[in-house]
N, C-alpha and C positions, 0 to 999 in steps of 0.2 A: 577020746580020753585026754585028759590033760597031762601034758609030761611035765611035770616041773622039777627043778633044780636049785642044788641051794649052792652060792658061790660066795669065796671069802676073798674079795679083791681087796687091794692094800689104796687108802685112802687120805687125805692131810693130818688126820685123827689116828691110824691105825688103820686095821680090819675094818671094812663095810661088808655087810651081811646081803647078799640080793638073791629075790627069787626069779628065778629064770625060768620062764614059758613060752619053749619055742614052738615054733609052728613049719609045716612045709613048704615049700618053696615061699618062702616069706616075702611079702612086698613089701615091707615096711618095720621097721622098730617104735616100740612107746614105752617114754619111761613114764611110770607112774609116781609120786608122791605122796605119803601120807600124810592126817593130820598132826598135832601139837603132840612131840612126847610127851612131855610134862603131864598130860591129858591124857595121856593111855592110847593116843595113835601110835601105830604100827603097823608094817607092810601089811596085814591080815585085815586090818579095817574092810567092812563089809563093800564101802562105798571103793575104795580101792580098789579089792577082789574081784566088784562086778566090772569097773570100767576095762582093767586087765582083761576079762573074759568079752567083754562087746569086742575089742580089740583084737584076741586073738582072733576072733569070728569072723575079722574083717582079715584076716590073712599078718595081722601084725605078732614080731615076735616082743611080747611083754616080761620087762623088768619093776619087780618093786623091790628099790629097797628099804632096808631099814636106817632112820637117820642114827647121827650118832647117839648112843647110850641105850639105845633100843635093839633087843634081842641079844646077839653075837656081835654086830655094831661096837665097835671101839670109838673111846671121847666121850664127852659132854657135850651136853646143851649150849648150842649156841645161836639162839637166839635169833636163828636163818642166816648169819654168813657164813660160819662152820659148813651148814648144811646146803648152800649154794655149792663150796668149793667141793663137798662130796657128790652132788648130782654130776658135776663137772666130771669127776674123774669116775661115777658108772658109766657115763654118756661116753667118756674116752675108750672103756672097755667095751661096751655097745660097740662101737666103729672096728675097734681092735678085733675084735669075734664074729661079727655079723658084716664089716664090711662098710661099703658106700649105700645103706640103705635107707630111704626118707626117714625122719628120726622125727618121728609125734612126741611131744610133752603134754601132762595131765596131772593134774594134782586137784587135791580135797583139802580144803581149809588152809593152814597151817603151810599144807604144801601145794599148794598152789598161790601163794604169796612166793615159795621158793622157787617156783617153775617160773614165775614170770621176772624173776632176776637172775638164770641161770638160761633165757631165755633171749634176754638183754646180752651176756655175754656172749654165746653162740653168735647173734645176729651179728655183735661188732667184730668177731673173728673171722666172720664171712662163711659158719656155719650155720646159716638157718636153721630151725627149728620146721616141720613142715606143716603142723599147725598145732595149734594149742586146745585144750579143755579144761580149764578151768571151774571147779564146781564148790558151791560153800562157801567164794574167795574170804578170806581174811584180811579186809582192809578197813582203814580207818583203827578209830579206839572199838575194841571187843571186849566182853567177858572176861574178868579177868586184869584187870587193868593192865590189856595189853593194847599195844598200837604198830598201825602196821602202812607203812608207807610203799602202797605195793606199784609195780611198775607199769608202766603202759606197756601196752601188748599188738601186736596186728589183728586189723581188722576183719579177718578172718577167724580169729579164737569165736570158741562157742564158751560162754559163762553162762552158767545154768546155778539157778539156787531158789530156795525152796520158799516159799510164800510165810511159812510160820518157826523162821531160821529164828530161834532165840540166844545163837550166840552170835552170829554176824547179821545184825541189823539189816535187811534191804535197803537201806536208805542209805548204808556205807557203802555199799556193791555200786549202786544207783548215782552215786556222788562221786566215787571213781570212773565208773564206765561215763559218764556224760561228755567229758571233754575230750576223750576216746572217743565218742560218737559209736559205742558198743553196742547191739540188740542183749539182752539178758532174756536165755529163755526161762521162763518164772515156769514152778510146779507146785500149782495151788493145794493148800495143806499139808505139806512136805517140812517136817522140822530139820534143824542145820543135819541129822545123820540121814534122814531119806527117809525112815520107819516103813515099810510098807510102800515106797518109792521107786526102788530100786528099779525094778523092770523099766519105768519111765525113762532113765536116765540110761541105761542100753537102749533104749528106743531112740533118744534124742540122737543119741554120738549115730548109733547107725544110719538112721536117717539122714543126717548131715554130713557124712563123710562123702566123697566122690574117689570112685576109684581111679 
């Protein structure tokens, strides 16, 4: 049964909202990200909720929260650096509660453009990250006339995104990952939410993780 928790840790913005899903004897921490508030992502996104759940399965305890202006979340939209400095200070609270324990990042769309720049800062503090899952990335110009300059990542991240993503183009994921020298696992017929997806993408993470 899933224990979850709801926590109001104090954030650059206020109040940050996070759901906490711990597990027993835990090997591992993952923070999850959602996608675009502005867009009606929040921690409860389907695509969030399953990766949380492959995670705990693998022995991880999972955190999503809500970015700011979302839920109980204190601040506004900003645009991912707001929301870089709030993953920073769950991940501080992560460490604070749970300890020295391998700390996985994961994000959908929107947040997973934020994982891979709060991902960047971990690595130059000499906190790694102990690996990435990036799924949906939001990179390049998207829907929306947004653009998103996302950051390179190690070669080890799994990006996974969906063959018929009508809000992030494959061809911006594809033109990111290149110079990265990325594999992007592709799942054919899969719109940017996963519709009928979802199981695939608990199949990938598990498959791919090594204990």
């Amino acid at each position: 049964m899933n224990r979850q928790e709801r926590a109001l840790i104090p954030g650059p913005a206020g109040a940050i909202e996070v759901f906490v899903e711990p597990v027993d004897e835990p090997r591992g921490i993952v923070l999850v990200a959602h996608p675009h508030p502005l867009f009606g992502g929040s921690a409860d996104n389907k695509v969030v909720t399953t990766v949380a759940r492959s995670f705990r399965e693998l022995g991880y305890v999972a955190l999503r929260p809500n970015f700011r202006g979302v839920g109980a979340s204190e601040g506004m939209h900003d645009h991912g650096v707001g929301e870089t400095l709030d993953l920073l200070a769950v991940h501080a609270y992560a460490r604070g509660r749970f300890g020295p324990l391998p700390c996985a990042l994961a994000g959908f769309s929107f947040g997973a453009y934020v994982v891979s720049r709060l991902a960047k800062i971990l690595a130059e503090a000499g906190d790694r990250a102990e690996r990435l899952v990036l799924i949906g990335t939001a990179a390049g110009h998207v829907e929306g006339a947004r653009s998103y300059q996302t950051e390179a990542v190690a070669a080890d991240t799994i990006v996974i995104h969906g063959s018929a993503d009508e809000t992030v183009p494959l061809a911006n994921v594809v033109a990111w990952a290149t110079p990265l020298e990325l594999p992007i696992v592709l799942i054919p017929g899969a719109d940017h939410f996963f519709h009928r997806k979802l199981h695939i993408i608990r199949n990938i993470i598990q498959s791919a993780w090594r204990p």
